[in-house]
C-alpha positions as CSV (number, residue, x, y, z in Angstrom):
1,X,99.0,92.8,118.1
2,X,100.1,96.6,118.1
3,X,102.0,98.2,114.9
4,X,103.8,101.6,115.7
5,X,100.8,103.5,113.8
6,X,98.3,102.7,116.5
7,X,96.7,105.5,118.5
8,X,97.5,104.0,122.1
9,X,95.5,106.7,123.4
10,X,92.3,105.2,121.4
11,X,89.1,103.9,123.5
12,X,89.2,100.4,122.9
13,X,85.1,99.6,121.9
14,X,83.0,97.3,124.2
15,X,82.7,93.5,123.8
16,X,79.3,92.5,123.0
17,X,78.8,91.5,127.2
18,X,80.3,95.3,127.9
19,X,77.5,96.6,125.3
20,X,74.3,94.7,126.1
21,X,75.7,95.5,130.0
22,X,74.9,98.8,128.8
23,X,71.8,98.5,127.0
24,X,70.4,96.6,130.2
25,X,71.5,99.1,132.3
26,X,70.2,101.9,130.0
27,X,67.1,99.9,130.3
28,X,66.5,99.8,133.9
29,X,67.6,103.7,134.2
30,X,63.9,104.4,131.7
31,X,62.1,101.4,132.9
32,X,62.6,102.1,136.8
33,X,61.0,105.0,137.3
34,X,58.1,104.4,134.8
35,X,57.9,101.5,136.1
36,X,57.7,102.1,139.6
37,X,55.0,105.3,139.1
38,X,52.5,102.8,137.5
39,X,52.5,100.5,140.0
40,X,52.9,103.2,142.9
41,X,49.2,104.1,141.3
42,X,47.7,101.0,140.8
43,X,48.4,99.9,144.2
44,X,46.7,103.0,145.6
45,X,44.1,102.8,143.6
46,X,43.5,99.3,144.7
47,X,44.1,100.3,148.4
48,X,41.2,103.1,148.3
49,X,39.0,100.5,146.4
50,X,39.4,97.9,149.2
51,X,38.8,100.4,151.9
52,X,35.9,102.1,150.1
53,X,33.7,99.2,148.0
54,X,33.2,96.8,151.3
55,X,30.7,100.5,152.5
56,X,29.2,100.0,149.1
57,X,25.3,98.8,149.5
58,X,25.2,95.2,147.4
59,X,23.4,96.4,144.6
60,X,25.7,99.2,143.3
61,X,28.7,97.0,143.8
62,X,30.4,96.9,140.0
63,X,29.5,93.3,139.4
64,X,25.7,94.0,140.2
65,X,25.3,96.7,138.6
66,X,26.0,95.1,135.2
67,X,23.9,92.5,136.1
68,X,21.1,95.0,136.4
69,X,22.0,96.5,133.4
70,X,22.2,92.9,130.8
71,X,20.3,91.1,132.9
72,X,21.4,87.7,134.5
73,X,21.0,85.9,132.1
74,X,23.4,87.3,129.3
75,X,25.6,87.9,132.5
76,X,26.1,84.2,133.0
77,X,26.3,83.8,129.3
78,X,29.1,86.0,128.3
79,X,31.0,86.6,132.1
80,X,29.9,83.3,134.3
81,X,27.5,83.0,137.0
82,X,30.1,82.8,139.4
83,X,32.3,85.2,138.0
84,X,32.9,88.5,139.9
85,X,34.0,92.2,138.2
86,X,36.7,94.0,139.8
87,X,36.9,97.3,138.0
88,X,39.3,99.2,139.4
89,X,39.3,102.8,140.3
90,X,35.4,102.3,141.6
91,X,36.1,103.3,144.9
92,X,38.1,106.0,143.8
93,X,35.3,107.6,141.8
94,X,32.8,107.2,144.6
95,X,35.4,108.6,147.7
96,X,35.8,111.6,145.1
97,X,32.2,112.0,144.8
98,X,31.0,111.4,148.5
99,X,34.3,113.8,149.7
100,X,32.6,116.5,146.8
101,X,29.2,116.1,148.4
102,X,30.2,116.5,152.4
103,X,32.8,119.6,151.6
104,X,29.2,121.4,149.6
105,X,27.3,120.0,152.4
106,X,30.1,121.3,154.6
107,X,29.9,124.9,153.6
108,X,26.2,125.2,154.2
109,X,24.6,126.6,157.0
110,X,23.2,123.1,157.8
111,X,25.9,121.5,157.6
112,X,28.1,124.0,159.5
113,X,25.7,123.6,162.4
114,X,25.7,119.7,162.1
115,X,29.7,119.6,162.2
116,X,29.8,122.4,165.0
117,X,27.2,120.0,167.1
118,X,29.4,116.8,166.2
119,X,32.3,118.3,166.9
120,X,31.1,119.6,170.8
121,X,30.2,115.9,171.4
122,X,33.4,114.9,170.2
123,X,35.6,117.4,172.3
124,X,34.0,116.0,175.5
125,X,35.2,112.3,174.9
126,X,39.0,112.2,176.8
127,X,40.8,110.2,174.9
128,X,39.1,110.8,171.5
129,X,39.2,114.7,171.5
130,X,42.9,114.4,171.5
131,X,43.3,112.3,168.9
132,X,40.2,114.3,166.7
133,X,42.2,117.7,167.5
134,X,45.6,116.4,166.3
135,X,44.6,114.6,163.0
136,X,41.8,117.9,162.8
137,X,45.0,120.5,162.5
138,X,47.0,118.1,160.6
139,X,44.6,117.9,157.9
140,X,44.1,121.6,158.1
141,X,47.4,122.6,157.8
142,X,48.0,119.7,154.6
143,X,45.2,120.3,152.5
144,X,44.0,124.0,153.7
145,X,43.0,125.6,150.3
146,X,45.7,128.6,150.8
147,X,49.0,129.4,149.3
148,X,51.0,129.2,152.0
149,X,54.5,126.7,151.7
150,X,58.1,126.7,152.1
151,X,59.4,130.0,151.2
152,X,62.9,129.4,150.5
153,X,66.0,127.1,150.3
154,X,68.7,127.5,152.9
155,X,71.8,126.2,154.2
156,X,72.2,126.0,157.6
157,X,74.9,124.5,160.0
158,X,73.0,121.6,161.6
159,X,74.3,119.5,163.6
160,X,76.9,121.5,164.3
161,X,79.4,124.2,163.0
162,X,81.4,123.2,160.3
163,X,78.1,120.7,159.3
164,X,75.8,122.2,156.5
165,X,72.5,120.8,156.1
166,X,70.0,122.0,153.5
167,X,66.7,123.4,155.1
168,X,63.6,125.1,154.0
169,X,62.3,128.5,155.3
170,X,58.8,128.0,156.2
171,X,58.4,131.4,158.2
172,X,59.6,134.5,160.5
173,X,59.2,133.0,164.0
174,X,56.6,135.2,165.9
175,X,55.4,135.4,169.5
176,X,57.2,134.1,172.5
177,X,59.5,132.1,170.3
178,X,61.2,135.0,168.8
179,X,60.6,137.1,172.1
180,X,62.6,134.6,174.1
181,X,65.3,133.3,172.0
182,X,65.9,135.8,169.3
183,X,65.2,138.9,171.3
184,X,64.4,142.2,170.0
185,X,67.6,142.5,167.8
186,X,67.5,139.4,166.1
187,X,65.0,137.7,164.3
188,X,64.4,134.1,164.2
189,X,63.9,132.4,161.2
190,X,61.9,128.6,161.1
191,X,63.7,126.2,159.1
192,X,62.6,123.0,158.3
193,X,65.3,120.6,158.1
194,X,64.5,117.2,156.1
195,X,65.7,113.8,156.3
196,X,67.0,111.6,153.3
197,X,65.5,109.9,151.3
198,X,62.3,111.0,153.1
199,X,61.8,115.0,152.6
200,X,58.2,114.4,154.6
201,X,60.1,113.8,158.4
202,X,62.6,116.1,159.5
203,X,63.1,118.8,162.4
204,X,61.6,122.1,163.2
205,X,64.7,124.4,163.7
206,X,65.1,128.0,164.7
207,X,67.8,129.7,163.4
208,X,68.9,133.7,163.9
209,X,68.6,135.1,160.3
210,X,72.3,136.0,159.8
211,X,72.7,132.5,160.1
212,X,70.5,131.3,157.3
213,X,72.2,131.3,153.6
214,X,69.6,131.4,151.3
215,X,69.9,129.5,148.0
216,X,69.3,131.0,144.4
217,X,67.9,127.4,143.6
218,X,63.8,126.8,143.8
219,X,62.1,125.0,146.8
220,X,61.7,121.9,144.4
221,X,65.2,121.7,143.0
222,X,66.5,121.9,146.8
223,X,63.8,118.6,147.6
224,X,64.9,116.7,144.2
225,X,68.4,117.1,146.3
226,X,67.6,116.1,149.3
227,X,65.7,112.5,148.1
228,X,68.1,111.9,145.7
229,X,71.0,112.3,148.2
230,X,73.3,114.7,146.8
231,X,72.9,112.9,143.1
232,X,70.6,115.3,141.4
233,X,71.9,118.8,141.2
234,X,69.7,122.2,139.8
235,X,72.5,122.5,136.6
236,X,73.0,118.9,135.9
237,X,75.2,120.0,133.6
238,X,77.2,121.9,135.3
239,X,76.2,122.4,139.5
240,X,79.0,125.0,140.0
241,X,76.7,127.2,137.8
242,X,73.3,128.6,139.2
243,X,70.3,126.3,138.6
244,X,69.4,126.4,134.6
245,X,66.3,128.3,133.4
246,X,63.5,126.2,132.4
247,X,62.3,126.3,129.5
């Protein structure tokens, strides 16, 4: 029942279903992504460990290795004869360690001949030197120990005109690229284009410069944008505004 003195412009408050609706949903919104980063993790960690630990020798497996240490006896007593340890985040130690050991042995003289002799035995193979020379550069160009990345944020009119597409300027196209389809004027400009929700596939585009807008907003506000599909803005506050300065 209304009287005359009501506000009818008043918010009317949530039932008790329309507030724990909220709560719940407030929930999953700090849960989720928590949630879903722990066991990202854990499964990984567990993947390296079952890749890693079956190379293992038997006696510096986890469960062994306490048994060296308490003996056998108080092992059956307090854990069970039968009774295996699974300590996670073994393997990843030791595939930290081992990876340490062969990049120091790497660098060395002996090793640089060892890999250099490998690596001419490999290259003869057929079929394996193509497949050693493509995951060779990939790995080279992902986790080469330089400062090279993405430069900038774009737009770009991809597919076609009228179509804007976020991108990424990588670099200045050089060589025959530029020399044949930019020409002496005009210089061509790389621009990776990604996919969404998936920033690591995408196209390799070449675009004249003049074409390329380039955006105020960093490299990693422009990829939050691109997973997120259009959802998560540089100013979430207010996007019409230039990204906010971080504290």
């Amino acid at each position: 029942m209304t009287t005359p003195f009501d506000d009818p412009n008043q918010p009317k408050r949530p039932g008790l279903i329309g507030g724990l609706r909220s709560s719940f949903l407030t929930g999953l919104v700090v849960i989720m992504p928590v949630g879903f980063t722990i066991w990202l993790f854990w499964t990984f960690i567990g993947w390296v460990d079952s890749f890693v630990l079956p190379f293992v020798p038997d006696f510096y497996q986890p469960d062994n290795l306490v048994r060296w240490v308490i003996g056998n006896e108080m092992y059956n007593r307090w854990i069970g004869e039968d009774v295996t340890i699974n300590i996670r985040g073994v393997g990843v130690v030791i595939f930290l360690l081992f990876t340490v050991l062969v990049g120091w042995i790497a660098k060395g003289l002996i090793g640089r001949s060892l890999i250099s002799y490998a690596e001419n035995l490999v290259l003869r193979m057929p079929v394996v030197r193509s497949i050693y020379s493509g995951v060779k550069q990939i790995a080279e160009t992902v986790f080469a120990q330089s400062d090279r990345s993405f430069e900038e944020a774009c737009l770009i009119e991809y597919p076609r005109k009228g179509i804007w597409a976020i991108g990424f300027v990588s670099t200045s196209a050089k060589g025959e690229i530029n020399k044949r389809a930019g020409g002496e004027d005009d210089q061509l400009l790389s621009v990776f284009v990604p996919t969404t929700p998936n920033p690591t596939s995408g196209f390799l585009l070449f675009f004249p410069e003049k074409d390329v807008i380039k955006l105020d907003m960093s490299v990693e506000d422009a990829a939050k944008l691109v997973i997120s599909a259009g959802l998560v803005y540089p100013n979430g506050a207010d996007p019409t505004q230039p990204p906010a300065d971080q504290p």
